[in-house]
C-alpha positions in Angstrom: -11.8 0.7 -56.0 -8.5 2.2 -54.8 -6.4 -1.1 -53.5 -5.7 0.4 -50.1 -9.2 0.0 -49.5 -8.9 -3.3 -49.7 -6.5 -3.5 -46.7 -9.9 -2.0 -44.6 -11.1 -5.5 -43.8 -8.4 -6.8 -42.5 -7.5 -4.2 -40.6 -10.4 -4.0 -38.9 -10.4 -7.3 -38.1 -7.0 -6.7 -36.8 -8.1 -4.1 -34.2 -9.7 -6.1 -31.5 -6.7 -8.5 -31.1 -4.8 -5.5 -31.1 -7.1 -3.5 -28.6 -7.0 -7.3 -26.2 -3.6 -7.6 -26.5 -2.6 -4.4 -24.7 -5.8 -4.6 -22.1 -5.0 -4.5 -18.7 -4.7 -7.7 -16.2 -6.0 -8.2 -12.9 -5.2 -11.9 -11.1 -6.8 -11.6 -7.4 -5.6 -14.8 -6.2 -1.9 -15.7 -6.3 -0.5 -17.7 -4.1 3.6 -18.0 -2.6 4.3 -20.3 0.2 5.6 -18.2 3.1 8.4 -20.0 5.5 8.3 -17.1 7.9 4.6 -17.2 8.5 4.0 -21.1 8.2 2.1 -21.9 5.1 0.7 -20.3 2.0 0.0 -16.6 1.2 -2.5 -15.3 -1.4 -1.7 -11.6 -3.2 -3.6 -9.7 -5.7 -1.8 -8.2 -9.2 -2.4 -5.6 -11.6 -0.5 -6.1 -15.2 -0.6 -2.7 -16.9 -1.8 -2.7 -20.8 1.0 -3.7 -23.2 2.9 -5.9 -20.3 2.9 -9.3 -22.2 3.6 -7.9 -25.5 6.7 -5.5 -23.9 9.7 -6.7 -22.9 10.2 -3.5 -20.0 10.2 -3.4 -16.6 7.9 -1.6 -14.7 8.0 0.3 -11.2 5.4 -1.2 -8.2 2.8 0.3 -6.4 2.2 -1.8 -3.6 -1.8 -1.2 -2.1 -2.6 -2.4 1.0 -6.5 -2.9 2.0 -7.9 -2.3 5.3 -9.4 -4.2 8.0 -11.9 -7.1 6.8 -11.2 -6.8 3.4 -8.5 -9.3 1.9 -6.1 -8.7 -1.1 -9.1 -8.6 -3.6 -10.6 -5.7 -1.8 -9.2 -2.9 -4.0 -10.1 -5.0 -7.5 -13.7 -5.8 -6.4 -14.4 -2.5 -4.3 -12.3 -0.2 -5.1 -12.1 -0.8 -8.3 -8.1 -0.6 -9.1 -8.5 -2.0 -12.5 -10.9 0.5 -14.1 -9.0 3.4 -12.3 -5.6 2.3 -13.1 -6.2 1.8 -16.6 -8.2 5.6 -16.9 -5.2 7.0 -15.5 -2.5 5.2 -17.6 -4.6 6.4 -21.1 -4.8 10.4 -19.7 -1.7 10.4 -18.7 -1.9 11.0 -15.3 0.0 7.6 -14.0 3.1 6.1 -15.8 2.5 2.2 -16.7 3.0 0.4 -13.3 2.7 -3.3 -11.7 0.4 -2.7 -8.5 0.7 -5.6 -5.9 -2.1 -6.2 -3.4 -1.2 -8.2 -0.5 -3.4 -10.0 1.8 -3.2 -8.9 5.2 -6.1 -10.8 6.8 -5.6 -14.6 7.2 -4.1 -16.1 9.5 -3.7 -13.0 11.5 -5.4 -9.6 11.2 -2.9 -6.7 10.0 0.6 -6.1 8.0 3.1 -5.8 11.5 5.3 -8.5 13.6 3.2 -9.3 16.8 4.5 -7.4 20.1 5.6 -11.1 21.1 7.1 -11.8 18.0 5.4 -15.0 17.4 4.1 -13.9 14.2 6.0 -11.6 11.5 3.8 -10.6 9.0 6.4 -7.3 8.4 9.3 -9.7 7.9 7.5 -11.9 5.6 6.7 -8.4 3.5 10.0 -7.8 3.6 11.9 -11.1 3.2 9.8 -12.8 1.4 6.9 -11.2 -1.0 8.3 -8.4 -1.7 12.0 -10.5 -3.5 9.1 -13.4 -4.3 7.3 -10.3 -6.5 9.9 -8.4 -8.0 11.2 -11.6 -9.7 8.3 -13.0 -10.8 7.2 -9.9 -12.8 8.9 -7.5 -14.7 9.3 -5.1 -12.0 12.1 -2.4 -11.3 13.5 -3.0 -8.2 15.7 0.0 -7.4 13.6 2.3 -4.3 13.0 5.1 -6.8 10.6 3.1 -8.5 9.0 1.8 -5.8 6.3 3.1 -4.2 3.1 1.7 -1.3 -0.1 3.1 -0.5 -3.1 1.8 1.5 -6.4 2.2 3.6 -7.4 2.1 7.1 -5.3 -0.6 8.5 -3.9 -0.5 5.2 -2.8 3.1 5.9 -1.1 2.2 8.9 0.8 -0.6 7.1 2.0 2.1 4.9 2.7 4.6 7.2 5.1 1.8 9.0 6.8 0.4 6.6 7.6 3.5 4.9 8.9 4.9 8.4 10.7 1.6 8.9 12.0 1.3 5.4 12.7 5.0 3.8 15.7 3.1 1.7 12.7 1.0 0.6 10.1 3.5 -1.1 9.9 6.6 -3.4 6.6 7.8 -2.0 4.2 6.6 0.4 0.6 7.3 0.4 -1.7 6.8 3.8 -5.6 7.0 3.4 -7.8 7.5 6.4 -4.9 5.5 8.1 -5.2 3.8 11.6 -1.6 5.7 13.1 -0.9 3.5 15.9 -1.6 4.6 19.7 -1.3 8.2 19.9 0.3 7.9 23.2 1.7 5.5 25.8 -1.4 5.2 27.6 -3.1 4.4 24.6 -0.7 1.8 24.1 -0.6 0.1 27.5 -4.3 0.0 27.6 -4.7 -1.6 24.2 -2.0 -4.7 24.7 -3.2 -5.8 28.3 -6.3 -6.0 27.1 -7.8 -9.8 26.6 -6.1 -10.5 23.2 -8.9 -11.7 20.8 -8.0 -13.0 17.4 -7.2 -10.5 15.2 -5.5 -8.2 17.5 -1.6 -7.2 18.1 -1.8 -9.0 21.2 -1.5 -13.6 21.2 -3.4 -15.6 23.1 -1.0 -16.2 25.5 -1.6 -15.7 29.5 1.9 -14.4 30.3 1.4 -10.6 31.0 3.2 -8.0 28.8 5.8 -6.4 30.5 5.9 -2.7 30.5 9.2 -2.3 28.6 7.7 -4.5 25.8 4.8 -2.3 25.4 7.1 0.5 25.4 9.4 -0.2 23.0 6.4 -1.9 20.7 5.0 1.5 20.7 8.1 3.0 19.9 8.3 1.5 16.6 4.6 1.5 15.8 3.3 4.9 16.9 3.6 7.0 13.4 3.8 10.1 14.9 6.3 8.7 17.5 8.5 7.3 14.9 8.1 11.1 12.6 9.4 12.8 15.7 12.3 10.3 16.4 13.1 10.2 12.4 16.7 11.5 11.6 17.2 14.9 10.0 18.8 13.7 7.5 16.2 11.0 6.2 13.2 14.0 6.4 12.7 13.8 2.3 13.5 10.6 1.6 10.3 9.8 1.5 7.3 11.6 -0.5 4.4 11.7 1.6 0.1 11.9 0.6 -1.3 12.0 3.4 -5.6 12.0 3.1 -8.1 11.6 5.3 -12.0 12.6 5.4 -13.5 15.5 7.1 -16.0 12.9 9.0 -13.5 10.4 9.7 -13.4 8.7 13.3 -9.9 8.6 12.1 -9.3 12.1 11.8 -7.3 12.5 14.8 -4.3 10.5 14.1 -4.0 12.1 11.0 -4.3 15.3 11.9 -1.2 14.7 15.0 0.8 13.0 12.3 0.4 15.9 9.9 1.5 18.3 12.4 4.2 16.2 13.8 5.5 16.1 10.1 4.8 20.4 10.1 7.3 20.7 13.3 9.8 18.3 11.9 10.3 19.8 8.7 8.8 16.9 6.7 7.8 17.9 3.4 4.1 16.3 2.4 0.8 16.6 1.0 -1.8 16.5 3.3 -5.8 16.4 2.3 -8.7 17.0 4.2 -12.0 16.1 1.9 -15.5 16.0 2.7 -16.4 12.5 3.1 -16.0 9.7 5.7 -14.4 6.2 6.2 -15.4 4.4 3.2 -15.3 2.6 -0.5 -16.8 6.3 -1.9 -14.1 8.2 -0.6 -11.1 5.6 -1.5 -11.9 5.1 -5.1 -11.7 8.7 -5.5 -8.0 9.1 -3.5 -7.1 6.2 -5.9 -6.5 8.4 -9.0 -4.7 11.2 -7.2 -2.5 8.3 -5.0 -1.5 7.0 -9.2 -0.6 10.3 -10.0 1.4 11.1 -7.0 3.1 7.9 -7.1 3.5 8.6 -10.8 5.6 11.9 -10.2 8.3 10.0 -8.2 8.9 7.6 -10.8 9.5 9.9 -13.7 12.2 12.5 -14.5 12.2 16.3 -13.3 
């Protein structure tokens, strides 16, 4: 018997501890206490395979899920794991730490409240995003840092990429809610009787009109595309997708036209399918590899 054979055994015992070792991770409950928002926060992570046995640094995809879903929505329903980890080994994403935030406790949605009495956005900001990005091997320069989400999700995305262009590489809104799509819209939906969950507190004293106003101002996304300065137009890389039977469709389709007559480079996708799991597990794999594009070399 030639000796190498005798190295076969081992070998193959070696090959599952290998084959574990550089599996993916998924954690879908970590928790950071939040000063800003009073207490503590839970968030979602996805460890690419090979992270605990590398000694890199990664770039950050963080995936916002939509309204009534929490920041284990993508891993249970939508599947991010299985996905991310397809892409990764065909080489359609780079390797890549995605966060997953939860934006439904407490309050419903990822902005500050038009009284300001609650600042989800600043927390993002000031808080999980520095809490994150030291905690795990993440690369925190804007070129390697990208967001995408769903729904409400989409709308999270849409603002703080609008808000923050210095922040991200590429942004990626599916089926987003765009904010009112007028003023109208807006004064209608923040006199209404605030209920728990929406923009609006629970407190009696009336909005003035000047608050609704300039609220809408910075939380309209076609509003904020048309007042976006010349020369921030590509700083941002924009995937823009939304379903043919949507009840979302509308938004997105003003947004991708505002972003036609502005000059705004993007991708924008129409496909058949509607507001749900089915058509976001299958924008997951393009989002990777659009995200993926930004982070390498051209």
């Amino acid at each position: 018997m030639p000796k190498s054979w005798l190295w076969l055994p081992l070998i193959t015992l070696a090959i599952p501890n290998l084959l574990l070792a550089q599996s993916s991770q998924v954690q879908d409950v970590v928790t950071m206490q939040s000063d800003i928002l009073g207490g503590e926060r839970n968030y979602a992570v996805y460890l690419p395979p090979g992270y605990d046995s590398s000694k890199r640094s990664y770039p950050v995809l963080y995936l916002l899920h939509g309204s009534g879903d929490d920041q284990s929505g993508w891993i249970q329903f939508g599947e991010v794991q299985h996905i991310a980890d397809q892409a990764i080994a065909n080489g359609t994403a780079t390797s890549l730490v995605i966060i997953m935030p939860d934006g439904d406790t407490g309050r419903k949605g990822y902005f500050n409240d038009i009284r300001g009495d609650w600042r989800y956005e600043d927390f993002f900001f000031e808080e999980l995003m520095p809490h994150v990005e030291m905690k795990y091997r993440i690369r925190q320069e804007k070129r390697y840092r990208a967001i995408a989400g769903l729904s409400m999700g989409g709308g999270g995305t849409l603002m703080y990429a609008l808000h923050h262009p210095e922040l991200f590489s590429a942004a990626c809104p599916l089926s987003a809610s765009t904010g009112p799509l007028t003023l109208e819209d807006a004064k209608r939906r923040y006199t209404r009787s605030s209920r728990r969950g929406d923009s609006a507190t629970e407190s009696q004293e009336p909005l003035s009109d000047q608050q609704i106003e300039d609220y809408f101002q910075q939380h309209s996304a076609v509003e904020l595309v048309n007042q976006l300065p010349d020369d921030q137009r590509e700083s941002v890389r924009w995937f823009i997708d939304c379903g043919d039977d949507d009840f979302l469709y509308e938004g997105n389709s003003m947004l991708h036209i505002a972003m036609r007559k502005k000059q705004i480079p993007h991708e924008y996708r129409v496909r058949e399918g509607a507001h749900n799991w089915t058509y976001w597990r299958q924008s997951l794999p393009n989002v990777l590899e659009f995200v993926s594009q930004s982070f390498h070399q051209h």
